[in-house]
Backbone as a ProteinNet text record, in pm:
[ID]
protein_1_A
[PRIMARY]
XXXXXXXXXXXXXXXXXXXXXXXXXXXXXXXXXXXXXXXXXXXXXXXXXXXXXXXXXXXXXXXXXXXXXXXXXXXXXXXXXXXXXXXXXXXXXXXXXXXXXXXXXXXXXXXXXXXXXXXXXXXXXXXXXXXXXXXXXXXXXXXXXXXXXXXX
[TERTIARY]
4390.9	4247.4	4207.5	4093.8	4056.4	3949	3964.6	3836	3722.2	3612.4	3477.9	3477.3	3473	3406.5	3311.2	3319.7	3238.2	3098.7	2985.3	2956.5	2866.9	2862.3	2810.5	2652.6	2533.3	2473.1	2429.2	2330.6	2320.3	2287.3	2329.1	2290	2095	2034.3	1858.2	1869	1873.4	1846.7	1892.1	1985.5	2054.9	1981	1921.9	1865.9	1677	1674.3	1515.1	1547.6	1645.6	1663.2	1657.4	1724.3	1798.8	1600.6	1572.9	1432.6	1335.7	1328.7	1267.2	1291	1408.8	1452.2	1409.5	1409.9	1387.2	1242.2	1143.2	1009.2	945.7	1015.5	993.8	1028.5	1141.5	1218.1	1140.3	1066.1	981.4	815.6	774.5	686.5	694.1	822.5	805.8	823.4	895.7	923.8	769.1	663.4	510	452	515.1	426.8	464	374.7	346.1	256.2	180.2	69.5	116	-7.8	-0.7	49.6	170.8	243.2	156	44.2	-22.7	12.4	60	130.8	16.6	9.2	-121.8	-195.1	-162.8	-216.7	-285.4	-297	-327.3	-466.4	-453	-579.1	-730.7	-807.8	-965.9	-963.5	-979	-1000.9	-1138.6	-1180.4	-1344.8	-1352.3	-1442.4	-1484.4	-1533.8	-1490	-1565.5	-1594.8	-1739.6	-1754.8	-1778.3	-1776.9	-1768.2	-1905.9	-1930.1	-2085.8	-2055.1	-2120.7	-2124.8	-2036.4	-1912.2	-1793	-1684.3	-1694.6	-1574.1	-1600.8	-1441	-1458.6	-1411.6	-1521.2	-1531.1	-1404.9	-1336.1	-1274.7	-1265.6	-1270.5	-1295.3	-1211.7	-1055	-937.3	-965.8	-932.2	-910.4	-781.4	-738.3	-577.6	-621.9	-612.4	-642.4	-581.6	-495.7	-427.4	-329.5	-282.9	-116.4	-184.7	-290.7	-335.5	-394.6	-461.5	-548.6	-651.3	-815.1	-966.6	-942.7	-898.1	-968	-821.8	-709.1	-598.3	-637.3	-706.3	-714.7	-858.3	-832.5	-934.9	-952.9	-1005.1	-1084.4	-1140.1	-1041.3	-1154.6	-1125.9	-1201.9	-1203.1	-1115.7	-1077.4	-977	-1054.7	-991.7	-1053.5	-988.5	-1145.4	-1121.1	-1127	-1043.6	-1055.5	-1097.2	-1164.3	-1133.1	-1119.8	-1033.4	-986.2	-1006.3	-1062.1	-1078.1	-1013.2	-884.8	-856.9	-871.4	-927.2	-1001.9	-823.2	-778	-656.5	-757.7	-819.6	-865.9	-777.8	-634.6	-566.2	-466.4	-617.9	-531.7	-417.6	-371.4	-196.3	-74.6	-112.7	-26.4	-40.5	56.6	32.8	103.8	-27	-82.4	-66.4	-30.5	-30.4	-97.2	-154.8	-210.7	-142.2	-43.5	66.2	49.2	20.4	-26.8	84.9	130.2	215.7	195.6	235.8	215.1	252.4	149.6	181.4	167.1	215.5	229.5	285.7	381.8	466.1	345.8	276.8	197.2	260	286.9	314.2	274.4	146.1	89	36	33.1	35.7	-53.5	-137.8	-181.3	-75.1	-96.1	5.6	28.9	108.9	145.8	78.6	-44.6	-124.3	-121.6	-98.9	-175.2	-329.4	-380.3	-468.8	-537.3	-660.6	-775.5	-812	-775.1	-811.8	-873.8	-919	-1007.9	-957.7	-857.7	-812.8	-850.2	-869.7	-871.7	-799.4	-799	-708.8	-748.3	-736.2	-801.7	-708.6	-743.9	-656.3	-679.9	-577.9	-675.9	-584.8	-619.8	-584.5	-618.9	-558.6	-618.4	-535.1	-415.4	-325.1	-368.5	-374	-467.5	-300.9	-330.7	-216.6	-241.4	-129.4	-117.8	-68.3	-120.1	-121.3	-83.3	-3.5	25.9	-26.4	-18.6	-42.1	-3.5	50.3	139.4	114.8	136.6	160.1	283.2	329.8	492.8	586.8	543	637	592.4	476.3	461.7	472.9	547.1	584.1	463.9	420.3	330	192.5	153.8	24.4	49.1	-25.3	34.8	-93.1	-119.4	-225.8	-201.3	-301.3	-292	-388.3	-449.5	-512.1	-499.9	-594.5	-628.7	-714.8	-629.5	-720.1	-718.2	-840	-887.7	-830.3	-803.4	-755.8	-898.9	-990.8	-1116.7	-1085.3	-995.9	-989.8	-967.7	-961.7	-995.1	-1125	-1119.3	-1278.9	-1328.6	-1453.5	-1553.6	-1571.4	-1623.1	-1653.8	-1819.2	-1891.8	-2013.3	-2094.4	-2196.5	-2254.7	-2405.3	-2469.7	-2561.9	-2671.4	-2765.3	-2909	-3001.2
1536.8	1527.9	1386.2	1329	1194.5	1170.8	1111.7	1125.4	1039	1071.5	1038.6	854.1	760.9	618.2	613.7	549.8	537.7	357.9	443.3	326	257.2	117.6	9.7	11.5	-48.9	-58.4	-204.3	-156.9	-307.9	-404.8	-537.9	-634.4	-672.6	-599.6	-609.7	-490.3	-363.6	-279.6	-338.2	-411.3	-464.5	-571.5	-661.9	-756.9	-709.5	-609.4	-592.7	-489.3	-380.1	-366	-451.8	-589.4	-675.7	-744	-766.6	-857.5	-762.2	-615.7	-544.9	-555.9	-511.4	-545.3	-704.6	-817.8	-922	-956.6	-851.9	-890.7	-748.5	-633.8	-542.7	-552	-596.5	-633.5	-718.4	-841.7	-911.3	-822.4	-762.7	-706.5	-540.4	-537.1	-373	-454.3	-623.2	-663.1	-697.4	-707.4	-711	-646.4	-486.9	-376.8	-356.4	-275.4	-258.8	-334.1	-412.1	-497.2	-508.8	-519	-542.4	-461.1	-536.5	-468.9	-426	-446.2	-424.3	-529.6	-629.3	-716.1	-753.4	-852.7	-872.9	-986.7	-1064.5	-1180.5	-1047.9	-994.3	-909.7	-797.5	-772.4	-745.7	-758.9	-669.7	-781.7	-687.7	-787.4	-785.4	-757.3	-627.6	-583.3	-676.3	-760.5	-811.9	-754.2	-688.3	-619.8	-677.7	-693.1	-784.3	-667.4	-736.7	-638.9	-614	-493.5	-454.8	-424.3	-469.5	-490.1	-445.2	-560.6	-604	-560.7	-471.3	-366.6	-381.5	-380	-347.2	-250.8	-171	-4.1	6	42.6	27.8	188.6	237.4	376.9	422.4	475.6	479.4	597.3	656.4	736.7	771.7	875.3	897.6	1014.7	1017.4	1131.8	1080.2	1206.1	1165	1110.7	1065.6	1005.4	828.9	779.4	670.8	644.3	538.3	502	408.2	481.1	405.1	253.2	209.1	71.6	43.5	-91.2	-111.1	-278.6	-328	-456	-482.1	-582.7	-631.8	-670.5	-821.8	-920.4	-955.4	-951	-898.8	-1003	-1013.1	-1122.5	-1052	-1111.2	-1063.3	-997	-885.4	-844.1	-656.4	-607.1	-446.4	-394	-333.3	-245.8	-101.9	-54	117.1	151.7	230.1	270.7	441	441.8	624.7	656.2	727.2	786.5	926.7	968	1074.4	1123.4	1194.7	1249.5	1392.1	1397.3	1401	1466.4	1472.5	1547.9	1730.7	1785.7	1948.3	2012.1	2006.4	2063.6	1981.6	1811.9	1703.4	1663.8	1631.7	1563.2	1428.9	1312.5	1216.1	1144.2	1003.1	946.1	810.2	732.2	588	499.4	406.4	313.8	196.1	115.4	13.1	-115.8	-183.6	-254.6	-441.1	-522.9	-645.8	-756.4	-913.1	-989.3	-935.1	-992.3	-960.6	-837	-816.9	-617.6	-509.3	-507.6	-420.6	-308.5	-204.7	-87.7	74.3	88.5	171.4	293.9	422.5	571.6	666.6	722.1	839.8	940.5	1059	1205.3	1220.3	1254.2	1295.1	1443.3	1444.4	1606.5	1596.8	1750.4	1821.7	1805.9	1773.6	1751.1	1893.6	1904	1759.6	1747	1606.2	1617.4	1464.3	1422.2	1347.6	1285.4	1163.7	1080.1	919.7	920.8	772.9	709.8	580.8	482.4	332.7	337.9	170.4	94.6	-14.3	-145.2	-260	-313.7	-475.6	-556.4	-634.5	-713.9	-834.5	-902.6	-1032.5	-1142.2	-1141.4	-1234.1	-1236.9	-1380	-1394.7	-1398.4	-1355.7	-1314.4	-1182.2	-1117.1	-992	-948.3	-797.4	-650.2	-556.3	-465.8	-373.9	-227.8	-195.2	-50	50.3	200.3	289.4	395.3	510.7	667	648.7	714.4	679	777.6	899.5	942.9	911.6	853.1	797	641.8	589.1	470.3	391.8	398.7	410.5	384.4	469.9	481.9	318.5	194.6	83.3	7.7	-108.8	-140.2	-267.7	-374.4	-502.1	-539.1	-597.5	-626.9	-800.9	-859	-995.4	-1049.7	-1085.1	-1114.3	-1204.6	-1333.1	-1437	-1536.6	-1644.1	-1749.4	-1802.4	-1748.6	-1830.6	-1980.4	-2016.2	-2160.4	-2263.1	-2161.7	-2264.1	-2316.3	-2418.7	-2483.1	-2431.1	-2393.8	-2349.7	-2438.1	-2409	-2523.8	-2474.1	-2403.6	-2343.6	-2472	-2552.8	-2637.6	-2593.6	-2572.7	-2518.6	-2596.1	-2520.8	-2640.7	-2653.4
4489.3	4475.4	4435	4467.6	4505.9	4360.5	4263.3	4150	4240.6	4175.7	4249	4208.6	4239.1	4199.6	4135	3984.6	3916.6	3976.8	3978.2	4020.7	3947.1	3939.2	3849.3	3901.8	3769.5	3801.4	3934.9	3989.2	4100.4	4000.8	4079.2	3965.3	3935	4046.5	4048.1	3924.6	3921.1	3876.7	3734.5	3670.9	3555.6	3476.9	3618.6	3568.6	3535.7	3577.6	3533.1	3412.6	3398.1	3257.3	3120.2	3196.7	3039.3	3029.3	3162.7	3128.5	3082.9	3066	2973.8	2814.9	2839.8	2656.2	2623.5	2720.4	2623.6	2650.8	2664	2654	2560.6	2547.6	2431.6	2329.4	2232.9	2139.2	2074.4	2122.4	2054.6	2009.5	2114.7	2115.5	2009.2	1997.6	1873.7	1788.1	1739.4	1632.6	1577.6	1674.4	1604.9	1551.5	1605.2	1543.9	1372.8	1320.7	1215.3	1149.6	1146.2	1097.8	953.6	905.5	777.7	655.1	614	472.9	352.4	367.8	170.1	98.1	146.3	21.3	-68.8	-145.1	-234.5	-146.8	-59.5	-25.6	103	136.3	260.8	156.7	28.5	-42.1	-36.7	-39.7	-73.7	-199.5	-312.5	-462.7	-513.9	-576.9	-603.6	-712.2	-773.1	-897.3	-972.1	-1115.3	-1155.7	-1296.9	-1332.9	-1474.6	-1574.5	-1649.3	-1799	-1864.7	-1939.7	-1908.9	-2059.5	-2186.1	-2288	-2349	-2317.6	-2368.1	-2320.2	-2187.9	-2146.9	-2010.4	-1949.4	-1823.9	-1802.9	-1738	-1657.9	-1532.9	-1498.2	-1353.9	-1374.4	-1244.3	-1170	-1028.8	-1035	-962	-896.5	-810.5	-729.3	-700	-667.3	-606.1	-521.9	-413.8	-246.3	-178.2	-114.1	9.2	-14.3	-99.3	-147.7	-154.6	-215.9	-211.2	-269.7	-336.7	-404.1	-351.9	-394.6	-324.7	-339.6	-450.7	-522.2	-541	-423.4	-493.9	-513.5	-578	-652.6	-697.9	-833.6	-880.7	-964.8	-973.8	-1011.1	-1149.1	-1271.6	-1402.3	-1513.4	-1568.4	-1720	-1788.8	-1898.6	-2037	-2087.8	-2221.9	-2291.8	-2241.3	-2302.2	-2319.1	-2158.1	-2122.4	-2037.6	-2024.9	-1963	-1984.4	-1826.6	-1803.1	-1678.4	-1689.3	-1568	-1520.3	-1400.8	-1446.8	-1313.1	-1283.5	-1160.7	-1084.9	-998.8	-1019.7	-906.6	-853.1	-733.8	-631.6	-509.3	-595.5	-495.4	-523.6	-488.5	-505.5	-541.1	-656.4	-619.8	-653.7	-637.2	-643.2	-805	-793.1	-950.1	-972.3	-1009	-1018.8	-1140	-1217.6	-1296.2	-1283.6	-1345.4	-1371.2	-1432.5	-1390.8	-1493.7	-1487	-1588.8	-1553.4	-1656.6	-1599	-1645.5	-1643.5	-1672.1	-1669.1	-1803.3	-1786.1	-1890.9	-2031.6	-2147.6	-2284.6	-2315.2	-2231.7	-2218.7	-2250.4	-2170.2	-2121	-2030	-2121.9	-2001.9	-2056.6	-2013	-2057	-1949.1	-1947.6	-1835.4	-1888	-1801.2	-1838.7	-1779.6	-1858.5	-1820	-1687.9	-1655	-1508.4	-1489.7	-1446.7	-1414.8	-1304.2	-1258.6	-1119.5	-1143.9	-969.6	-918	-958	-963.6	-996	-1096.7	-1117.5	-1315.5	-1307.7	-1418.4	-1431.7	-1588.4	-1607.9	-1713.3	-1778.3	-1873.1	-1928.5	-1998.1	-1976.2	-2013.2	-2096.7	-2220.5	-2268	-2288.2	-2272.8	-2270.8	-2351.6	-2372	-2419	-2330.9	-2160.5	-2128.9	-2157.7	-2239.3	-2259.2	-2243.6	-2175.9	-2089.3	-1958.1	-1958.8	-1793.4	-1683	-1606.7	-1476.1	-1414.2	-1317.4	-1201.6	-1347.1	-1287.5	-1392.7	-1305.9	-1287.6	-1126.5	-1179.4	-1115.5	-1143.1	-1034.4	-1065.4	-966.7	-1006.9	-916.6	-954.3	-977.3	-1087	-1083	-968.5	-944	-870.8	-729.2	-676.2	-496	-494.4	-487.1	-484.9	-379.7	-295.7	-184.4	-265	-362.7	-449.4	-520.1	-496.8	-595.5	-556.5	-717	-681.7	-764.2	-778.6	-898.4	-925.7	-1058.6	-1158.4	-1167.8	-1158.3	-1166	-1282.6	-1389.4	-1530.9	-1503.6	-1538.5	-1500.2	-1624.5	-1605.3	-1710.8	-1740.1	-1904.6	-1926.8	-1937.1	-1964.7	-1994.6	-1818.2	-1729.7	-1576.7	-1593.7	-1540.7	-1507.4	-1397.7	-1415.8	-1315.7	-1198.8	-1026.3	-967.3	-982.4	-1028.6	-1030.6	-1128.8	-1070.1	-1173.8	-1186.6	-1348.5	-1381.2	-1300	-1261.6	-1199.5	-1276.5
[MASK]
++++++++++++++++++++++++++++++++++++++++++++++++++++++++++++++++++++++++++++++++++++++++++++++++++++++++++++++++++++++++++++++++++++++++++++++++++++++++

């Protein structure tokens, strides 16, 4: 009995395979857009309303509404809203001068607060601790930068 000939691809049929892969390979290495990194952020400003800054978090959907923002030193008070049915949600907020401070880890939907005294100017992060995915950062302002704003 005679085995069948294995047969090779043609060299057209080979060469428009390989020139697929080297015009897709670049083109899936594009996909995915944007990582979240912090430079990829838009940062809410939020000023402080007789002597405190208010900030107001969300967690739905495995995410958080508000992940950056913009704030002077001083008192913080943070509200987090977990917004998500069933899941259970924490607020951790960590950073300069060993700052590492959490509300309870509750099932959704609960409604928690958090005070602070940030008053080291630098990034402050903040996470659900168990969705790694849920992550956000805090921008305390250095008062001692000079303004480019000149009074008129």
């Amino acid at each position: 009995m005679t085995k069948p000939a294995h047969r090779l691809p043609s060299r057209s049929a080979l060469g428009l395979f390989l020139s697929s892969c080297l015009v897709a390979v670049p083109l899936l290495a594009s996909c995915g857009g944007d990582d979240g990194g912090p430079q990829a952020r838009e940062c809410k400003t939020v000023a402080p309303v007789e002597g405190v800054t208010k900030l107001t978090v969300t967690g739905k959907n495995l995410a958080f509404d508000n992940e950056c923002f913009d704030i002077q030193p001083g008192p913080v008070e943070f509200t987090f809203i977990n917004a998500d049915s069933g899941v259970s949600h924490n607020f951790h907020v960590s950073g300069p001068g060993g700052i590492n401070a959490r509300t309870d880890l509750e099932r959704g939907e609960t409604t928690q607060t958090l005070s602070l005294e940030l008053v080291e100017p630098g990034r402050y992060d903040f996470v659900c601790d168990p969705h790694a995915t849920m992550e956000g950062q805090l921008n305390v302002a250095d008062p001692t930068a000079t303004s480019t704003t000149t009074a008129g």
